[in-house]
C-alpha positions in Angstrom: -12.3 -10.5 18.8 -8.5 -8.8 19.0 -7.8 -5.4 20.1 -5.6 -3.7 17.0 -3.2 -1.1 16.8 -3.3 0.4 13.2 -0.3 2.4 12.6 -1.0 5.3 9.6 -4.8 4.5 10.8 -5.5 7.6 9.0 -3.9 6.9 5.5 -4.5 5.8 2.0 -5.2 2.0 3.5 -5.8 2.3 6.5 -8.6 4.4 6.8 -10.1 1.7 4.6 -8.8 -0.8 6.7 -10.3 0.3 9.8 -13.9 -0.3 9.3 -13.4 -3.5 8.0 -11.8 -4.6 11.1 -14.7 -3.0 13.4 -17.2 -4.9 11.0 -15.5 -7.8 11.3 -15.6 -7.3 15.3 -12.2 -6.0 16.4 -11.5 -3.7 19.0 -9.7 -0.7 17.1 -7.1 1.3 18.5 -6.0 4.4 15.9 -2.5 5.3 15.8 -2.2 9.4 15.2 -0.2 12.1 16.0 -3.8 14.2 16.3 -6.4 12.4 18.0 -8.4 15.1 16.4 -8.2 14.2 12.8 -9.8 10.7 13.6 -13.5 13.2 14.2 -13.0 13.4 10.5 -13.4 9.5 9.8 -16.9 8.2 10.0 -15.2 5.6 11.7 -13.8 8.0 14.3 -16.3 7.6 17.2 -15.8 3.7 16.8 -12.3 3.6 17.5 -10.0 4.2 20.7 -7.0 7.0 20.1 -3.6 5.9 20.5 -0.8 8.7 20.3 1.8 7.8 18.2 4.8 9.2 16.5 6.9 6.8 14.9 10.2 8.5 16.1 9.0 8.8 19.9 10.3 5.5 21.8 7.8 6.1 24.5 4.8 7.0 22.5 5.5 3.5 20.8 6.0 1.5 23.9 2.7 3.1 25.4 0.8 2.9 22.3 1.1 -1.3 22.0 0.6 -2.1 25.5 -2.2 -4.4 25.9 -3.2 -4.9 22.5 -2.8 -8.3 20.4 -2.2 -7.2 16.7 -0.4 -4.2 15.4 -0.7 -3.3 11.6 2.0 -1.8 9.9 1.5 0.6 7.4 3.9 3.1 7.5 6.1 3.8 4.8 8.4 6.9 3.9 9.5 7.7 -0.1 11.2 11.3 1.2 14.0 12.2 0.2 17.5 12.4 2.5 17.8 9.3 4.8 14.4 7.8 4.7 16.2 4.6 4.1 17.9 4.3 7.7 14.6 6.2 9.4 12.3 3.6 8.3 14.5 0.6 9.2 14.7 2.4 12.8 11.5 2.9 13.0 10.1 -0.5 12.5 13.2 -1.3 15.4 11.3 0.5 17.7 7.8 -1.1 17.1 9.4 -4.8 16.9 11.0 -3.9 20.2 7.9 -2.6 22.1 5.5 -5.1 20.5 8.3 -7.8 22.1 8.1 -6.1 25.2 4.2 -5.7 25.5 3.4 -8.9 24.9 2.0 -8.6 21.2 1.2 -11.7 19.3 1.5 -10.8 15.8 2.9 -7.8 13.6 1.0 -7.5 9.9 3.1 -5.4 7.5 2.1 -4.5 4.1 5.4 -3.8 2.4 6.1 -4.0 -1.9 7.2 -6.8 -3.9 10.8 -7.0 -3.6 12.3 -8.3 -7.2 15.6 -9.8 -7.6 19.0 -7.9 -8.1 19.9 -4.6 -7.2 16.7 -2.3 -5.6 16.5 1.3 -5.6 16.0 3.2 -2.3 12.5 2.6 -2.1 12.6 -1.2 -2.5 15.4 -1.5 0.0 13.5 0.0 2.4 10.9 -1.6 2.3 12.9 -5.5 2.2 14.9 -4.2 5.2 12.0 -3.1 7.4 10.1 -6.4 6.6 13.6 -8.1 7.4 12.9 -6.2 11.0 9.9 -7.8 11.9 10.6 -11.1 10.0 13.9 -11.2 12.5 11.8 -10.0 15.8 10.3 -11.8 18.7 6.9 -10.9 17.6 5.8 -13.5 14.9 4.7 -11.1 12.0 3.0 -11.5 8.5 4.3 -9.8 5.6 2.2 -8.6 2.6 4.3 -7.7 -0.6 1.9 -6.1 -3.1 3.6 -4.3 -6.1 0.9 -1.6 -7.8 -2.3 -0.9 -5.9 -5.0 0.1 -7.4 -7.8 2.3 -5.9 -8.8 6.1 -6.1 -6.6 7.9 -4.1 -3.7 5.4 -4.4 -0.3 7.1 -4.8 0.5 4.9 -7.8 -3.0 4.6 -9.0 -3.3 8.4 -8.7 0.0 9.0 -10.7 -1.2 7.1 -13.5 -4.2 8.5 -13.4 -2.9 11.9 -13.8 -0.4 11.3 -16.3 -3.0 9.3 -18.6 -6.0 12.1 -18.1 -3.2 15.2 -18.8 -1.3 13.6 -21.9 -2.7 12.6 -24.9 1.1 11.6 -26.3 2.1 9.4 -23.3 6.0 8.5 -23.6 6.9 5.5 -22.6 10.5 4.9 -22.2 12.3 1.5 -23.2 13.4 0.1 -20.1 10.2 0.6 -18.5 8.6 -2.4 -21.1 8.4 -4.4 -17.7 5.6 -6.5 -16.0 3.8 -5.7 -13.1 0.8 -7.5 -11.2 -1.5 -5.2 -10.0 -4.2 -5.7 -7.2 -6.9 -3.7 -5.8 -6.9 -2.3 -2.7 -10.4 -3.9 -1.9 -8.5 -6.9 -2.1 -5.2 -5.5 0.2 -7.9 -5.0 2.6 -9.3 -8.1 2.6 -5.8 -9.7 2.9 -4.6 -7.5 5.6 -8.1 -8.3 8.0 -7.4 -12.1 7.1 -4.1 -11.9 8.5 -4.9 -11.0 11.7 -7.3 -14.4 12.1 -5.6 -17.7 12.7 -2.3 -18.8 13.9 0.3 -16.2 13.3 2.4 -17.1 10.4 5.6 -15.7 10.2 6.7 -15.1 6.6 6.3 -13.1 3.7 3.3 -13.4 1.2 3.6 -11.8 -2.5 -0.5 -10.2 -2.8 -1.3 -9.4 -6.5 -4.3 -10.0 -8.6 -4.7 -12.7 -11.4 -3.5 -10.1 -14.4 0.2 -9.9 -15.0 0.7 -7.0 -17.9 3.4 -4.5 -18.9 3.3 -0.8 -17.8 2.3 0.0 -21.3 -0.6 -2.6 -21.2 -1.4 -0.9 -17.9 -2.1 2.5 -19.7 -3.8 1.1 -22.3 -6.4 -0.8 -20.1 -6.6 2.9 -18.0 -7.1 4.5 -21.2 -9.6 2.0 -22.6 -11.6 2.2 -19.3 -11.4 5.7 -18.9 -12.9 6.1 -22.4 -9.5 8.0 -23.6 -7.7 7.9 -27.0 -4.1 7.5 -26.2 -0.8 6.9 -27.8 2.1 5.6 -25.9 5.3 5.4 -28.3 8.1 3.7 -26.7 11.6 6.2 -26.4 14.8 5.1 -26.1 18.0 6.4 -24.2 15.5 8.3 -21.3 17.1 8.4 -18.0 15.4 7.3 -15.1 16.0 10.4 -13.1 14.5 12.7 -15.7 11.4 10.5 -16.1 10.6 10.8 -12.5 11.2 14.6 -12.2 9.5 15.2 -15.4 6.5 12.9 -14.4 5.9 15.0 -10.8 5.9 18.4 -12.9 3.4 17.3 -14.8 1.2 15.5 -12.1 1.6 18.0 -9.1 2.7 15.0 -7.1 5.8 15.1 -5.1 8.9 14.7 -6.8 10.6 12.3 -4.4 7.0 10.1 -3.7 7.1 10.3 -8.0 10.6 9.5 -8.4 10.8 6.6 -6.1 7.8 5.2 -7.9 9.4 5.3 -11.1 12.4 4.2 -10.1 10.7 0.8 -9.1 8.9 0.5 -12.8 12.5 0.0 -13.9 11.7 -4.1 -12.5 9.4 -6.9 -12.9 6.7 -6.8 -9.7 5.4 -10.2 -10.4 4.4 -12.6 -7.7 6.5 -15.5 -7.1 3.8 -17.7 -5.4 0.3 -17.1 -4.6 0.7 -18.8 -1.2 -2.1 -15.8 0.1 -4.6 -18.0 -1.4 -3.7 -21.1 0.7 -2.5 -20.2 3.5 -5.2 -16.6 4.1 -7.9 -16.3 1.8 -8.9 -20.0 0.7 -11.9 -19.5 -2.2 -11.5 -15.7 -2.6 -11.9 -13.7 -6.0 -9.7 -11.8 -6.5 -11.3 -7.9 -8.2 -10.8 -7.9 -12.1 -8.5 -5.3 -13.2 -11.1 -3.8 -15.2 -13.5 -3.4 -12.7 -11.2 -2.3 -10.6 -9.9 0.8 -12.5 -13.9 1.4 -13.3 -14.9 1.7 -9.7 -11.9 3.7 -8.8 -13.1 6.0 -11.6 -17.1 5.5 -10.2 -17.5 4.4 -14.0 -18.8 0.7 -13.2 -22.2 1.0 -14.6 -23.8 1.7 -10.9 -21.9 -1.4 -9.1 -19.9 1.2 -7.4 -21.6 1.6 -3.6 -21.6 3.9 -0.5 -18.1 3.0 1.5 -16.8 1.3 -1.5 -13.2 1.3 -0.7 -12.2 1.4 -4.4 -13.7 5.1 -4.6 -12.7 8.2 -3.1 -12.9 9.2 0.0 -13.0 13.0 1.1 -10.6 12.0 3.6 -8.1 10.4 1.3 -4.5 12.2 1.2 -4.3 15.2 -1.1 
């Protein structure tokens, strides 16, 4: 058993995370702002309250002390100097984790693709480069789309297949990406905290590599939707994000950052995960995946089932 700190404990993964790691026997300790909020989480009576703001030096230093794992999940897509707060940020943790004695960081960051990233991607290679760099050995989890009611990407997707029955696609986006569920993120992120710590990166995607067109047409197919996606030429990337958050309700710089990274292959470029964290697992079938995250599975879908939604999922 390890006493965890989850950082964004009350998020899109990490609220999933969480009971997993309690089932698994962990000693939980939930990173918030509001000790409050974690009443709303039928996890909340299971786990011990850590206050924690990301850009509080002393909230960070007191909220590792005396545990042996931290999970990283926090992430930023705001607008302004996200980039720079982010990187800072993980300074901080990678500093006081040093300090306290912690034996291993887990961060789930994106895929990082060769060439020139947008501001998204950058942040996320540099914050990885943080705790790849640190004292503290950490693990690094590079997953590209992930797929699971309440997902930001999943969700965006979602809304933009379900609200259009002429669904644009532009040229440039004709790139592939390898989905994974975030059953499976899960079950990667609890693996990494057993074992030796192993300090590296690990790409995390399912065993489907498809286009972003394919993508919509499997989401269609699943959904039970009659779609047409004709491909446009000559559509900036800028007006494709901005057009895409009008239309979802999402926000515009969450939406734009997202598109943004559809302008690259996210494909895996090993499957060391396999090896090295979760020797003989299956890995969720796109299909199914999108079915349960829709509670469409023909009645596989069960109570908890992190595919689903949650009411406690962020709006």
């Amino acid at each position: 058993m390890s006493r965890v700190l989850v950082t964004g404990s009350t998020g899109y993964v990490g609220s999933r995370l969480v009971p997993v790691l309690l089932e698994a026997g962990h000693e939980v300790l939930a990173a918030t702002r509001d000790e409050a909020a974690l009443d709303d989480y039928p996890w909340g009576a299971q786990v011990e309250a850590r206050r924690f703001d990301i850009t509080d030096e002393d909230l960070v230093t007191q909220a590792v002390e005396g545990v042996d794992a931290v999970v990283y999940l926090v992430h930023s897509m705001a607008s302004g100097e996200f980039v720079r707060k982010d990187r800072e940020a993980a300074q901080r943790v990678a500093r006081a984790a040093a300090a306290a004695g912690v034996g291993r960081v887990v961060y789930l960051s994106g895929l990082i693709p060769p060439g020139e990233l947008s501001d998204h991607l950058r942040s996320r290679a540099e914050v990885e480069q943080v705790f790849l760099d640190a004292e503290v050995p950490a693990t690094v989890l590079r997953a590209a789309m992930i797929v699971g009611s309440g997902s930001t990407s999943f969700e965006l997707l979602r809304r933009l297949s379900d609200r259009l029955p002429i669904t644009p696609v532009p040229s440039w986006m004709r790139r592939r990406l390898q989905p994974v569920s975030v059953e499976d993120v899960v079950t990667v992120l609890a693996a990494a905290i057993e074992g030796e710590p192993r300090n590296r990166a690990y790409d995390l995607g399912a065993d489907e590599v498809l286009s972003y067109p394919d993508l919509l047409g499997r989401y269609a197919k699943v959904a039970g939707l009659r779609r047409w996606r004709p491909m446009v030429p000559g559509v900036p990337m800028w007006m494709v994000g901005r057009v895409s958050a009008l239309l979802t309700g999402m926000p515009r710089g969450t939406v734009v950052a997202l598109a943004e990274s559809l302008s690259h292959d996210m494909v895996c470029g090993e499957d060391d995960v396999r090896r090295d964290l979760v020797p003989g697992h299956e890995f969720l079938d796109l299909d199914e995946a999108i079915a349960r995250s829709l509670g469409t599975s023909g009645g596989t879908t069960r109570v908890g089932d992190v595919q689903a939604a949650a009411p406690t999922d962020p709006a």
